[in-house]
Each structure stands twice: as C-alpha cells, then as structure tokens.
C-alpha positions as CSV (number, residue, x, y, z in Angstrom):
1,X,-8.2,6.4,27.8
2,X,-5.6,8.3,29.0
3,X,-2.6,11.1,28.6
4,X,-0.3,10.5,25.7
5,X,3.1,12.2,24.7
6,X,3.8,12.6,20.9
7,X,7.1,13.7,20.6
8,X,7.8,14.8,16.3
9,X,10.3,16.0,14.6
10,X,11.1,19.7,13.8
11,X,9.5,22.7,15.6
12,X,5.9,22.7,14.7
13,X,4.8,26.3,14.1
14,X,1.0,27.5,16.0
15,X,-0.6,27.1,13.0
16,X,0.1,23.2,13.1
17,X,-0.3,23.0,17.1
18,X,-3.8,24.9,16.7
19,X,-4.9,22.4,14.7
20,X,-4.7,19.7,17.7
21,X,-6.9,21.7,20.8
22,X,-6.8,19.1,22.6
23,X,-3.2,19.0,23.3
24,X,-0.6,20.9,24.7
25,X,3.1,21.8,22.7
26,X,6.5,22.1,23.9
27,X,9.0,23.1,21.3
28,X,11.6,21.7,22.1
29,X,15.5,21.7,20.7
30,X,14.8,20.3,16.9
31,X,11.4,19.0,18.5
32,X,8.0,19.0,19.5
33,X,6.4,17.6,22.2
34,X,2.5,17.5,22.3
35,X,0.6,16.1,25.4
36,X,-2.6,15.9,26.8
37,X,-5.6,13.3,27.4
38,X,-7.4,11.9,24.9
39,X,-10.5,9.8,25.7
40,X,-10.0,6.4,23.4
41,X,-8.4,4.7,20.8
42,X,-10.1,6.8,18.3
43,X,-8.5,9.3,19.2
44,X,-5.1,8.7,18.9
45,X,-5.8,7.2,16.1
46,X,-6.9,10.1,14.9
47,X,-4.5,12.6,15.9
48,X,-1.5,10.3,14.4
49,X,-3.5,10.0,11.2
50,X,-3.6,14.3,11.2
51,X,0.2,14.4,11.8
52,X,1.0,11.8,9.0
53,X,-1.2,13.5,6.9
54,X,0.4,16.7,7.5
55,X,4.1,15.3,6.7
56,X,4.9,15.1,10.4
57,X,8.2,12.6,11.1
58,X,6.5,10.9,14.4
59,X,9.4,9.6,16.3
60,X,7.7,8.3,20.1
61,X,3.8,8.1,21.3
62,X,3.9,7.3,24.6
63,X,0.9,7.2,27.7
64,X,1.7,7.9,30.5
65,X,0.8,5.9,33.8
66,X,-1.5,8.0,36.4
67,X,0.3,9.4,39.2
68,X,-0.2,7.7,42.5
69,X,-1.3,9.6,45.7
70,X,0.2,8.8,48.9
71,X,-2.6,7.5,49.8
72,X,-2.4,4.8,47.6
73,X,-5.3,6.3,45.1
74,X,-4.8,7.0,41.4
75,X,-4.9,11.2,40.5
C-alpha cells in the first residue's frame, strides 16, 4: 500500500513502540513519529485502532509518495 508517518502526541516509551514491529519510532520533542510500510488498508486501520485503543492523541497520518529515480522510475 505504502509508507505511512504517524506522528502522536507525547513520547511513546519501547514498551508502546515494541508493540508496532512493523514500524520505526523517532521521539521527538513532545512527539513521536512512527514510520514504515504497511501493505493495505487493513493495516492502517489496524495500527490506528491499537493506538486509540492505547489512549494515543493521533495528531497526523500521512503516506508518503515513492521517491523518483533519475531515471524516471519509482524506488
């Protein structure tokens, strides 16, 4: 489907990250960024559900368009 960017509220300890393998966390200043590529709708679905479930202020989901080569291909 594709890579997505959940940025949340509040530092998430490794406890909560763990709990999403297949995304990566940046902790950021008051936030946390998790990232990575996640293969449909489900999904996301999915990992939003877990993060509402947990208490988790969601404050932006974006995807992220594929990079372009320069040779015109998608990476």
């Amino acid at each position: 489907m594709g890579h997505y960017v959940i940025r949340v509220n509040g530092n998430l300890s490794r406890e909560l990250t763990d709990a999403f393998p297949s995304l990566a966390a940046d902790a950021e200043p008051a936030q946390t960024v998790l990232h990575g590529y996640l293969a449909d709708q489900a999904a996301l679905a999915g990992i939003l559900n877990h993060l509402d479930m947990l208490g988790v202020d969601i404050i932006e989901v974006m995807q992220v368009p594929p990079a372009r080569r320069p040779d015109g291909g998608v990476e």
